[in-house]
C-alpha positions in Angstrom: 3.3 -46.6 16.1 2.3 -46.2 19.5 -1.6 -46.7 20.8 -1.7 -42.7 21.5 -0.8 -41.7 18.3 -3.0 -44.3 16.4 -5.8 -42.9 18.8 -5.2 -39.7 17.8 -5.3 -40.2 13.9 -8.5 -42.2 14.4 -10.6 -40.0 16.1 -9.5 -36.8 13.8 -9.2 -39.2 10.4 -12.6 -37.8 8.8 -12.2 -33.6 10.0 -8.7 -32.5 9.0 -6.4 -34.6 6.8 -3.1 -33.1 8.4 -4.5 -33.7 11.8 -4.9 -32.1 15.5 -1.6 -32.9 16.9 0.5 -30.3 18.9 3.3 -30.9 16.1 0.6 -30.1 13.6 0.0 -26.9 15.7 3.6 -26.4 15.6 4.0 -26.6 11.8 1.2 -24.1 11.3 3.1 -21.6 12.7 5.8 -22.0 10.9 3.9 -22.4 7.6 2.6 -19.1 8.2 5.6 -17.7 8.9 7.3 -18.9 5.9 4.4 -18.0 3.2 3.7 -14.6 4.5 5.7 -12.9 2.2 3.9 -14.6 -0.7 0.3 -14.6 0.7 0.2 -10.9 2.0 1.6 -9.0 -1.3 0.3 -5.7 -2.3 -3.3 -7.2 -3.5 -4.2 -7.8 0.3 -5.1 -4.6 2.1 -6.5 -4.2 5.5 -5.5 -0.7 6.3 -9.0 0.9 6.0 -10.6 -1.9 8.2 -11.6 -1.7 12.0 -12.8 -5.2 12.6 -12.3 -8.7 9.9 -13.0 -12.1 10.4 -11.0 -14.9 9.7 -12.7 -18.4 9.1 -10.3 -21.0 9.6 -8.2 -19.4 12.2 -6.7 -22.6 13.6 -4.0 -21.7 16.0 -4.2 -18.0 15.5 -1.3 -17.9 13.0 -2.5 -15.8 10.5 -3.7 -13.5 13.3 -0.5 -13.0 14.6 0.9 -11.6 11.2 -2.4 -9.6 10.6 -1.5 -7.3 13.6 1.6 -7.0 12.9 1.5 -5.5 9.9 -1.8 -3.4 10.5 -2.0 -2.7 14.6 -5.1 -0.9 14.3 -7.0 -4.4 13.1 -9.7 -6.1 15.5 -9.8 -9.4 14.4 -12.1 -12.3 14.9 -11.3 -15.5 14.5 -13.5 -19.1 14.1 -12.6 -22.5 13.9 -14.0 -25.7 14.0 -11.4 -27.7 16.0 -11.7 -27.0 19.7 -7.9 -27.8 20.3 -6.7 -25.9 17.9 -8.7 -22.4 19.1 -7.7 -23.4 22.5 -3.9 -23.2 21.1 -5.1 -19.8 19.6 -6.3 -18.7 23.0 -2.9 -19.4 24.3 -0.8 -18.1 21.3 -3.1 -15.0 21.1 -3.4 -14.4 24.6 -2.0 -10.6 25.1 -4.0 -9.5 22.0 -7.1 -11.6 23.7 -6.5 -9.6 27.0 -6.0 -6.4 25.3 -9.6 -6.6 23.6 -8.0 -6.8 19.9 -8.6 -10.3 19.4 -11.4 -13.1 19.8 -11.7 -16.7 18.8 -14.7 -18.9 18.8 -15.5 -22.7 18.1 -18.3 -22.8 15.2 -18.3 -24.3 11.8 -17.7 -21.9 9.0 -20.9 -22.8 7.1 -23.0 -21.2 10.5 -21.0 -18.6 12.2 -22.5 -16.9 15.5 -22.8 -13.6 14.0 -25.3 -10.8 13.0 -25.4 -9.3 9.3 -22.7 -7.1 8.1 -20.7 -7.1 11.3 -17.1 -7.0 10.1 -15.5 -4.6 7.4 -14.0 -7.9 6.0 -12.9 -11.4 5.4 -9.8 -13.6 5.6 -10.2 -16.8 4.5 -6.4 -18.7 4.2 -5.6 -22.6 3.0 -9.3 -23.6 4.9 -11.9 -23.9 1.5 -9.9 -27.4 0.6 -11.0 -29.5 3.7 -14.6 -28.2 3.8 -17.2 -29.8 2.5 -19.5 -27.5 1.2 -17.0 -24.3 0.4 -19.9 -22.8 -1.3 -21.6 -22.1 2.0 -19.0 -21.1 3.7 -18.4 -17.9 1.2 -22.6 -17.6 1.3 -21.8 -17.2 5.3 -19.4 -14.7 4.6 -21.1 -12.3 2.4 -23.6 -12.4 4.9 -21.5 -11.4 7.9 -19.1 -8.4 6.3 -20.6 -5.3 5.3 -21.8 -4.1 1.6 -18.8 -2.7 -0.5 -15.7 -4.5 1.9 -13.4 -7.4 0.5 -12.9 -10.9 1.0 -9.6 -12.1 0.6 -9.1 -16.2 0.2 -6.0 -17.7 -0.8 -5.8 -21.7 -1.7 -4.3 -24.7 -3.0 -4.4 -26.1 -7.0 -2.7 -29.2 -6.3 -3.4 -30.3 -9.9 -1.3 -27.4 -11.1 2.2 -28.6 -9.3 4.8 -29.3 -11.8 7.9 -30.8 -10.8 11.2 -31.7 -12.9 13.1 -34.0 -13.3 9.9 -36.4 -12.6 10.2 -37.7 -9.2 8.5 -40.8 -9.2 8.2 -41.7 -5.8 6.7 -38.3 -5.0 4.5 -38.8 -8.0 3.0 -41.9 -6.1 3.2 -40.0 -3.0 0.9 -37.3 -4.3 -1.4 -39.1 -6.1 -2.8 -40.9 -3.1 -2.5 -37.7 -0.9 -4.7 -36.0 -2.9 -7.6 -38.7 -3.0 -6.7 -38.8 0.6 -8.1 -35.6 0.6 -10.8 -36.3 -1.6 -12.3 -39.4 0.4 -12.5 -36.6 3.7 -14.6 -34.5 1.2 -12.3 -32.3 0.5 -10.9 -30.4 -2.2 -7.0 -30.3 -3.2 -8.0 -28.1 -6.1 -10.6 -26.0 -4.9 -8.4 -22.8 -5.5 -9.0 -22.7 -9.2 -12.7 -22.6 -8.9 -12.5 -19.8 -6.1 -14.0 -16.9 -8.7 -16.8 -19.2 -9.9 -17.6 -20.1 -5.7 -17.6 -16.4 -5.3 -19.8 -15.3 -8.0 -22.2 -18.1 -6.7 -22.4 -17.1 -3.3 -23.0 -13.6 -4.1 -19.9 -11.7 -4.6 -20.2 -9.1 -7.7 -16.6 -8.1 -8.2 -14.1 -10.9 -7.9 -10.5 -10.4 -9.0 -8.3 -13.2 -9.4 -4.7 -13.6 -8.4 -1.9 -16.0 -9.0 1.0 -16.6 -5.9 4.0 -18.2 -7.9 6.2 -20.5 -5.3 9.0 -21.2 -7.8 12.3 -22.8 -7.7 14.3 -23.1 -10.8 17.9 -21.4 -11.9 17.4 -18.6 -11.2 17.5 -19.5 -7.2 20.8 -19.4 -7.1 21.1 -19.3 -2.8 21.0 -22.8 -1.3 19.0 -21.8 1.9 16.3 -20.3 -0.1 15.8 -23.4 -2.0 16.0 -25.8 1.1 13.7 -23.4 2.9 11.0 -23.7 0.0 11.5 -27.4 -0.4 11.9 -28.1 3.0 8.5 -26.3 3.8 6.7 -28.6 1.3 7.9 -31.5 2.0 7.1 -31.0 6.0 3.3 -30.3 4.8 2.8 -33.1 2.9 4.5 -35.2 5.4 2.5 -34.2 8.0 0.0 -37.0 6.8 1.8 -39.8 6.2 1.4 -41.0 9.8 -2.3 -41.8 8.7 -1.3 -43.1 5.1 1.2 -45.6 6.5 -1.4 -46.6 9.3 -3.4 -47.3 6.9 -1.4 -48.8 4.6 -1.6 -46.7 2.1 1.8 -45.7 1.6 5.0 -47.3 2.6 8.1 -46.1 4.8 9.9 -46.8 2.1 8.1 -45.1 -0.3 8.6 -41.9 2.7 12.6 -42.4 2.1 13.0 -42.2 -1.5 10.4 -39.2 -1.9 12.9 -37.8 0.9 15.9 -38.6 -1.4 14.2 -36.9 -4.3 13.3 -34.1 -2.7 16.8 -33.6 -1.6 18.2 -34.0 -4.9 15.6 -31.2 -6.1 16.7 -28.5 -3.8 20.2 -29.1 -4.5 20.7 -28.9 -8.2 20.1 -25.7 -10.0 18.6 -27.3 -12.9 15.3 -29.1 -10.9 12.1 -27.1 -11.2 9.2 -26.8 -8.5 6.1 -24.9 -9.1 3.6 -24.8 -7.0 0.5 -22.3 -7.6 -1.4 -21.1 -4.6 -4.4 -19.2 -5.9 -6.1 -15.7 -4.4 -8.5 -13.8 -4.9 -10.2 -10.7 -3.8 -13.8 -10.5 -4.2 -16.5 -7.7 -2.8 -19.7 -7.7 -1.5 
């Protein structure tokens, strides 16, 4: 590994377990790209909003897909990484110039803005590396008006299944997740989202359930690389830092590649993965 790239997962090691690199940039776009069709289903409606906030914008991803499917939206977004809202700035940068979009550096837990100043909230895959979610939702109640939604989708690691049992993934995953856990964060924070709610304030909360499923009935071989294949480049994306750290071993990285490949190519392997959402008002 060379001294840039050891620099590099050193100085980010305790803020974001996947990273600040331009690649990791690179893969969020994508990600989005690839999980729009499950994340914005007919629960998540924006069409009677002027101006949202999303928390955990990064490089402007989900922004991107927000306008394009409603055009009217004014959108606001925060992070806390300075590079990656700098990648937003540049990603954004029509909508920026056109007054429809603006992104700021502040932590999620204090954002820069008066009471009830948007019509509502997008939070999306950010609750599992914070370490107080709780305030983060107390933040956003406080910024959206009375009576509009928040929408927050999220990771429940816990609840992947995978079959046949892939044991080198099995290790894999194990030490990713307490990986995750040691940066105070949460890999399973999306099954407690309707109790955080509730405790920051929100009186309706309806839960939802986003089911990314391979099994036999995926019968097309692109759609089941395209699902693995997405997977497997997110969890990948940190085992630069695992192996620096010994966590993990190249070799370990090849035969969890080998399973993986086995998975998407016969019918009878099963991958579940459940993102959780929910929609709660204030």
């Amino acid at each position: 590994m060379s001294t840039s790239t050891t620099l590099t997962i050193n100085q980010n090691i305790t803020k974001y377990i996947h990273g600040y690199t331009t690649d990791e940039e690179d893969r969020l776009i994508r990600q989005s790209n690839f999980l729009e069709p499950y994340i914005y289903n007919n629960d998540v409606d924006f069409s009677n909003c002027h101006h949202i906030i999303e928390v955990g914008c990064g490089v402007g991803a989900q922004i991107q897909l927000l306008l394009n499917r409603w055009p009217h939206l004014q959108i606001t977004g925060v992070d806390i990484s300075e590079s990656q809202i700098s990648r937003a700035s540049e990603f954004l940068k029509p909508y920026i110039e056109a007054g429809r979009v603006s992104v700021h550096v502040s932590h999620g837990g204090k954002l820069p803005f008066f009471d009830e100043s948007f019509d509502s909230a997008l939070i999306c895959f950010v609750l599992e590396h914070a370490n107080n979610p709780l305030n983060v939702l107390k933040e956003l109640k406080r910024v959206i008006k009375s009576g509009s939604n928040l929408y927050c989708t999220e990771a429940f690691n816990a609840g992947l299944y995978v079959y046949p049992t892939c044991l080198a993934f099995q290790n894999y995953w194990e030490i990713f997740n307490r990986f995750q856990k040691e940066l105070n964060g949460d890999p399973d924070v999306g099954i407690k989202l309707c109790n955080l709610a509730l405790n920051a304030g929100f009186t309706e909360v309806t839960p939802g359930y986003i089911p990314i499923r391979l099994d036999d009935r995926t019968k097309d071989i692109s759609q089941r690389a395209n699902l693995i294949d997405w997977f497997v480049e997110c969890i990948l994306s940190v085992a630069p830092i695992l192996i620096a750290q010994d966590r993990v071993t190249p070799d370990l990285i090849e035969e969890m590649k080998q399973e993986f490949h086995w998975l998407k190519n016969n019918q009878n392997s099963i991958f579940v993965y459940p993102l959780q959402q929910i929609k709660a008002v204030k």
